[in-house]
C-alpha positions in Angstrom: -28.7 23.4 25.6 -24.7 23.9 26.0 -23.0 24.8 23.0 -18.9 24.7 23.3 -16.7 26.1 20.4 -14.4 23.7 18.6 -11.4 23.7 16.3 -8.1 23.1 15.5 -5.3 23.0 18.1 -2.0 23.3 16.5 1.3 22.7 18.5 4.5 23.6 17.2 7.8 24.3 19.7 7.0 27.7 20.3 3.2 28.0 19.9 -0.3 26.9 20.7 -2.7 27.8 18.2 -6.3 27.4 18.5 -8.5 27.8 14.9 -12.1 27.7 15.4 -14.4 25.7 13.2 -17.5 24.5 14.5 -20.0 24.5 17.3 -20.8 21.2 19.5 -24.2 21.2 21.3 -25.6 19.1 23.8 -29.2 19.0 24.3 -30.8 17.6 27.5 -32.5 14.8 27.8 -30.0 14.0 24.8 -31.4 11.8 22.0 -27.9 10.7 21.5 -24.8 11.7 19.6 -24.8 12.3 15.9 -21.5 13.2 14.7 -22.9 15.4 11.7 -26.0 17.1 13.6 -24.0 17.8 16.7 -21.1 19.2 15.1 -22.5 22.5 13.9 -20.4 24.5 11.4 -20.3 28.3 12.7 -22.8 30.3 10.8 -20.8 31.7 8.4 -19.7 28.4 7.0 -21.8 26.0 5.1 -21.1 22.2 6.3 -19.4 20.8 3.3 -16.9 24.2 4.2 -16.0 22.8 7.3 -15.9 19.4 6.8 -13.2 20.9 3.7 -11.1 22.4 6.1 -11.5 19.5 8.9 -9.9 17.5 6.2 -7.2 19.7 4.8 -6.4 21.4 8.3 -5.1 18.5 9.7 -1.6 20.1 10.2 1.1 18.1 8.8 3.3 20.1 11.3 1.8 17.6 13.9 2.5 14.8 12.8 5.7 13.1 11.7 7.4 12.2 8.1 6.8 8.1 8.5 8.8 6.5 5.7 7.4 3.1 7.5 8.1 0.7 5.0 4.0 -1.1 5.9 2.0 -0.4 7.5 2.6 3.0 5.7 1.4 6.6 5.9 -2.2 7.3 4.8 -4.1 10.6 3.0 -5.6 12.7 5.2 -9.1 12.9 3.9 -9.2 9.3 4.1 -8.2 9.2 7.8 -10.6 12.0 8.4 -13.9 10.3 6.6 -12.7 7.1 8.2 -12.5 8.9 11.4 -16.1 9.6 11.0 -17.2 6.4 9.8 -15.9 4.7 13.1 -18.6 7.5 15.4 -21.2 6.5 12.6 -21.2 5.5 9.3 -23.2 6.9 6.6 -25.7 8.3 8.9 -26.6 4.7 9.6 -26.2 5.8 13.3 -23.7 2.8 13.8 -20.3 2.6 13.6 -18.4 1.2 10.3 -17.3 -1.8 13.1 -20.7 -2.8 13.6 -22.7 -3.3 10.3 -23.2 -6.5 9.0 -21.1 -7.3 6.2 -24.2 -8.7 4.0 -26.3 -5.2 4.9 -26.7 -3.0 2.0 -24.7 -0.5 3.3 -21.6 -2.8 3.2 -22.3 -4.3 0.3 -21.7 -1.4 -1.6 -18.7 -0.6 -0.1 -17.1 -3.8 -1.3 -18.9 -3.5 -4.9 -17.0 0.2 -4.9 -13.9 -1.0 -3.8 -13.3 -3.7 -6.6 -14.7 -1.7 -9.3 -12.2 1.1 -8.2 -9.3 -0.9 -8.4 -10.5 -2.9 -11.9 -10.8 0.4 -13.1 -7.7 2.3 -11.9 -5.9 -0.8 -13.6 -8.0 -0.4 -16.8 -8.4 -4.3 -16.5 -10.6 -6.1 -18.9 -13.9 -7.3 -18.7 -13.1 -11.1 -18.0 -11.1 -9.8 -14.9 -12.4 -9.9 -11.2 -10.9 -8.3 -8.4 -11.5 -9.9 -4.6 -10.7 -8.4 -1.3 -9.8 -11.0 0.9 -8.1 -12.2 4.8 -4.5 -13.5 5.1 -2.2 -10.9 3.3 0.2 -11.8 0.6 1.9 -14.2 2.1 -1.6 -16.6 2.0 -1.1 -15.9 -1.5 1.8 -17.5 -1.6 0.0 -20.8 -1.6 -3.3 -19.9 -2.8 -2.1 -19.4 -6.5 -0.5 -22.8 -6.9 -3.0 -24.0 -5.0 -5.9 -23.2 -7.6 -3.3 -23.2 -10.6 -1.1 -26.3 -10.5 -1.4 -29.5 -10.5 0.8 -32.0 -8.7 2.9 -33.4 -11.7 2.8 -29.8 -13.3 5.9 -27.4 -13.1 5.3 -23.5 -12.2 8.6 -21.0 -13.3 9.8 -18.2 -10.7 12.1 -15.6 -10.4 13.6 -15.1 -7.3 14.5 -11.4 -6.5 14.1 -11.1 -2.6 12.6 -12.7 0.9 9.3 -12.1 -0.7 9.5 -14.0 -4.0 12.0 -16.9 -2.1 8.3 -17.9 0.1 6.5 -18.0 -2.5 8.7 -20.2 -3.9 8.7 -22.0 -1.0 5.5 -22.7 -1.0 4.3 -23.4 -4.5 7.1 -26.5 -4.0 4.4 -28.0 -1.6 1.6 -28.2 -4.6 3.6 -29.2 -7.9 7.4 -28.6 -9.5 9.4 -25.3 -9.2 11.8 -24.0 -11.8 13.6 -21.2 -9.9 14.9 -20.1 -13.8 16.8 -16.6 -12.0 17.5 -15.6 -9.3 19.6 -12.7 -7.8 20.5 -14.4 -4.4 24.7 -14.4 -5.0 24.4 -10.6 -5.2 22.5 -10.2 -2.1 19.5 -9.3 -3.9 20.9 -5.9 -5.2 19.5 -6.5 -8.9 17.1 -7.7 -11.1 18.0 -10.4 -12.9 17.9 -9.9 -16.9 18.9 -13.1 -18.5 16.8 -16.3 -18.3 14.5 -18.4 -20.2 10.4 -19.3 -19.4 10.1 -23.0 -20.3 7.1 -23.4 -22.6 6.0 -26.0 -20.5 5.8 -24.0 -17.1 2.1 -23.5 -16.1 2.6 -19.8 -15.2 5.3 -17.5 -14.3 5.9 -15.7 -11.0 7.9 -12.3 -10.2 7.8 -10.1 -7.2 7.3 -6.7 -9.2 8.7 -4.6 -5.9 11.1 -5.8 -3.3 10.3 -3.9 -0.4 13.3 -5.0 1.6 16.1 -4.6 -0.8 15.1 -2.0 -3.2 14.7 -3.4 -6.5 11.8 -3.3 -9.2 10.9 -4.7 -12.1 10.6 -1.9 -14.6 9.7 -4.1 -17.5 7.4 -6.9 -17.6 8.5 -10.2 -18.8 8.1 -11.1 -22.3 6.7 -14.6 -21.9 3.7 -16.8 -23.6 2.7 -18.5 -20.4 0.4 -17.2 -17.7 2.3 -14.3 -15.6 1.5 -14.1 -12.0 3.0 -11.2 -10.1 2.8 -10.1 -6.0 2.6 -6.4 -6.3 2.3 -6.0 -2.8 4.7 -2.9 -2.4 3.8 -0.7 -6.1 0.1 -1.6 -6.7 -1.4 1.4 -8.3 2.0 3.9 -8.3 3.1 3.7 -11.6 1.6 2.8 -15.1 1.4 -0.2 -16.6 -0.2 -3.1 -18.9 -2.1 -4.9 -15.7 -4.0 -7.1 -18.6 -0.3 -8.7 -19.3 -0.4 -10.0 -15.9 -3.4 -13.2 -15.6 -3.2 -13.1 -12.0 -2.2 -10.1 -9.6 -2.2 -9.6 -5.7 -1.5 -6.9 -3.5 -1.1 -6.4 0.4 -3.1 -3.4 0.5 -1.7 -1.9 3.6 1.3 0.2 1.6 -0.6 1.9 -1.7 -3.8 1.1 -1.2 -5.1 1.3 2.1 -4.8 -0.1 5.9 -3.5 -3.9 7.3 -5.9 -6.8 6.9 -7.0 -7.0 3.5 -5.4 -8.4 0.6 -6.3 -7.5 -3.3 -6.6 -10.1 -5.7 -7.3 -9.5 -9.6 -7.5 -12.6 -11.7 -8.3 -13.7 -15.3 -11.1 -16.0 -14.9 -10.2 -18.1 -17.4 -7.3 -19.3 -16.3 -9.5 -20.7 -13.5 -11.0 -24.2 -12.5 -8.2 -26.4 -14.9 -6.9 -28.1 -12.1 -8.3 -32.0 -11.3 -7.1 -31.0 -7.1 -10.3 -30.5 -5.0 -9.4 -26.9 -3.4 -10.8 -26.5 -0.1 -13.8 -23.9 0.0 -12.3 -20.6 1.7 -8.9 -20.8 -0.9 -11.3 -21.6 -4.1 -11.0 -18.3 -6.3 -14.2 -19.5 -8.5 -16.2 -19.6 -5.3 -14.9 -15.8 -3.7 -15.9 -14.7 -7.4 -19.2 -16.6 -7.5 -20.1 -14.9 -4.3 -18.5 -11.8 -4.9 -15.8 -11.8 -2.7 -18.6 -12.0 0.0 -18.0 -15.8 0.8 -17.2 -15.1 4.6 -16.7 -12.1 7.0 -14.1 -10.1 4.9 -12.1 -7.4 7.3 -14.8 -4.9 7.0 -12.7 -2.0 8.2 -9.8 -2.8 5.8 -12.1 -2.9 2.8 -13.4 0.2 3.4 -10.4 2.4 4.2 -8.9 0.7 0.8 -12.3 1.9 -0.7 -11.3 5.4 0.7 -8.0 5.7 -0.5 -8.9 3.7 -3.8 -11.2 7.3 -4.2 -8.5 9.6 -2.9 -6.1 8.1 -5.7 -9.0 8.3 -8.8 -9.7 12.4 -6.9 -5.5 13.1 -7.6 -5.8 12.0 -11.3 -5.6 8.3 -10.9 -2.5 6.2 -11.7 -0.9 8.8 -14.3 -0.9 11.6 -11.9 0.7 10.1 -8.9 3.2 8.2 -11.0 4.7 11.1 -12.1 5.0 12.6 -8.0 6.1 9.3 -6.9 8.8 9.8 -9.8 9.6 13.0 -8.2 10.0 12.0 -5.0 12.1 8.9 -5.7 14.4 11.2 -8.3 14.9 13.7 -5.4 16.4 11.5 -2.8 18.0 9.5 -5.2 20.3 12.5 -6.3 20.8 13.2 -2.8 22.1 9.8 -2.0 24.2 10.0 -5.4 25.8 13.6 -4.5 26.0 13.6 -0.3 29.3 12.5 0.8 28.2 10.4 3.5 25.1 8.2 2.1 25.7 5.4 -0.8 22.9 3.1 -2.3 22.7 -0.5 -2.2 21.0 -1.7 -5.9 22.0 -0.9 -9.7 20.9 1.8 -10.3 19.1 0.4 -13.5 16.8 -1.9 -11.2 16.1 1.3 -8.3 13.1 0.7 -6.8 10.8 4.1 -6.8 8.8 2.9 -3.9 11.4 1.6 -1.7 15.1 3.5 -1.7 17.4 1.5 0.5 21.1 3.3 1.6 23.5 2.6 3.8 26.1 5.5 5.8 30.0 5.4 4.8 30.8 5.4 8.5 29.2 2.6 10.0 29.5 4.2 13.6 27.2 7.2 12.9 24.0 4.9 11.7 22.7 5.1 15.1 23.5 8.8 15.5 21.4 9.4 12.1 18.4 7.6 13.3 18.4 9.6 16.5 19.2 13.0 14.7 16.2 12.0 12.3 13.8 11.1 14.7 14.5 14.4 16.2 14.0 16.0 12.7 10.6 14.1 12.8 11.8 11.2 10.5 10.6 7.6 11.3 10.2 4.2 10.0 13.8 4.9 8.0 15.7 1.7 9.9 17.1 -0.5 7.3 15.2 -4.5 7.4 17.3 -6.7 9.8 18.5 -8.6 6.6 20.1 -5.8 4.5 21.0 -2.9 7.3 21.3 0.4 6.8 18.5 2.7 5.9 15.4 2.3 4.0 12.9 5.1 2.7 9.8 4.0 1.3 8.2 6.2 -0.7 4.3 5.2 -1.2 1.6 6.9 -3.0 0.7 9.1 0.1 3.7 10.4 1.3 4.1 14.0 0.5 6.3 15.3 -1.3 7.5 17.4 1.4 8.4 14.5 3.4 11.6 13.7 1.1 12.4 17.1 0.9 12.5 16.9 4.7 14.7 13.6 4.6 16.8 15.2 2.0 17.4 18.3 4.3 18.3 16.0 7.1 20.6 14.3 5.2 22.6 17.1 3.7 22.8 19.0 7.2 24.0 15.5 9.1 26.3 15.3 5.9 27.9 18.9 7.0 28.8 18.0 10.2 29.6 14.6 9.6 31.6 14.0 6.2 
């Protein structure tokens, strides 16, 4: 037997720090590698100890402050159990990557999954919620698609790139009434005045506009179905999700990694439509089959399980409403007070996921981004379409992090202004 010492390494500019934590053994002949029998917690730990600190001790000094606007920054103890999942999940002795996606074991990952998310939105019992391939943007066709017929007319608001495809693609299945739109303004509000015709089959809004840094922050009054992409603020703040008939979510910004999307839909609003949908876009038969109707992205489903459990662990959507509210009042006043840094939206329609600034002298953008970087600051470049800078300010960024950018900002501001 060879038993080695392991722990922590923690690198900072000045120091290498080693924490020990565990014991890893090798046995020969070896029966193979089993992540939780070979990684032995020292003696005077108990396991659950260890794997405690293994989680919390991943040093945030490390790693950097990534205001990536999606794929986004994700909790540590998810990225830690999903770490382990990948050497063997479960004590299955395979990895997450290899079980079949009809074996038990799976199975009750996707069954966890959508009965976190039904119940962190407190939806009702005719609701179900799918995990499915494509992203948002396969929404975009999938809801007219199942919802309206050809000689039918659908109402959206237009309020960013986002909400403009989806408009463009619901025009390929029936009529469009685009009844506001913010466009003339460069996107920089929401718009307030406009009227749902009683005749529109549903209504569509883009709750979060990730590229120009708006937000709804009242739901439409309106008597027809409302349909909303909450791709960018799924599960950050509070709200009504039984208003909405139909909701669906990228889940690679609040509620977990790239390749799955969420969908939660009002079952009664399905199957009206005389159209023959074809199999893999039919919402009825992802339900009937519960959300199991082909190979969903079994990775994606279960780090959105993960993180679905990390946010009911913090206190659900209550408690991290009010932190994201911190965090987005925090650099808000910053951008408000510093000489050097304006914001782009009314301030009435602020987005608290997604803060979007731009730099009084043009010429120092580029110096900013360097200087940040340097700070440990990424993923704060401005989308191609607006410029500037952009902050996005999802459920698992620390609240640290924009107390970081906020520093940065008022020293670059000192030299600068």
């Amino acid at each position: 037997m060879v038993k080695y010492l392991t722990g922590n390494i923690k690198i900072n500019k000045r120091n290498i720090i080693f924490e020990p934590l565990s014991f890893l053994t090798f046995s020969y002949p070896s029966s193979g590698f089993d992540f939780n029998r070979d990684f032995l917690p020292i003696p005077s730990k108990n396991h659950r100890q260890v794997e405690q600190e293994n989680v919390y001790n991943l040093d945030r000094n490390m790693k950097v402050h990534n205001f990536n606007a999606g794929p986004s920054v994700l909790p540590n103890e998810v990225l830690y159990k999903a770490s382990k999942a990948l050497i063997d999940f479960d004590g299955s002795g395979m990895s997450i990557l290899e079980i079949g996606h009809r074996t038990e074991p799976f199975v009750a990952v996707m069954e966890e999954a959508r009965s976190l998310a039904k119940e962190l939105m407190q939806l009702e019992d005719d609701y179900e919620v799918l995990f499915l391939h494509g992203g948002a943007t396969t929404q975009f066709m999938q809801v007219p698609m199942n919802l309206l017929e050809s000689g039918e007319t659908a109402a959206y608001i237009d309020t960013g790139v986002w909400s403009n495809k989806a408009i463009k693609e619901a025009k390929q299945f029936g009529y469009v009434d685009v009844i506001a739109s913010s466009k003339d303004s460069n996107y920089n509000h929401i718009p307030k005045q406009y009227t749902v015709p009683s005749q529109a089959k549903y209504l569509h809004i883009t709750t979060n506009n990730t590229i120009y840094g708006t937000q709804w922050h009242t739901t439409p009054e309106t008597d027809v179905p409302l349909i909303a992409d909450m791709s960018s603020d799924i599960l950050s703040r509070q709200m009504d999700f039984n208003r909405y008939a139909l909701i669906y979510a990228g889940v690679q910004k609040n509620m977990g990694a790239a390749g799955a999307t969420m969908v939660a839909v009002r079952k009664s609003i399905l199957g009206k439509i005389t159209r023959k949908v074809p199999t893999i876009m039919d919402y009825k038969l992802h339900i009937d089959n519960g959300s199991l109707l082909n190979t969903p992205p079994v990775f994606a489903v279960y780090i959105s399980m993960l993180t679905l459990r990390w946010l009911k662990g913090q206190g659900g959507v209550a408690a991290i409403e009010k932190i994201n509210n911190k965090k987005a009042a925090l650099l808000y006043d910053e951008i408000d007070h510093n000489p050097l840094f304006r914001g782009n939206v009314a301030k009435e329609d602020r987005s608290k996921m997604n803060v979007t600034f731009t730099i009084d002298k043009p010429e120092l953008e580029e110096e900013f981004l360097k200087f940040a970087k340097k700070e440990d600051i990424v993923g704060i470049k401005g989308h191609r379409l607006s410029g500037g800078f952009r902050a996005s300010l999802y459920n698992a960024l620390p609240l640290e992090s924009v107390e970081a950018m906020v520093e940065a900002m008022k020293f670059f501001s000192l030299k600068k202004a």
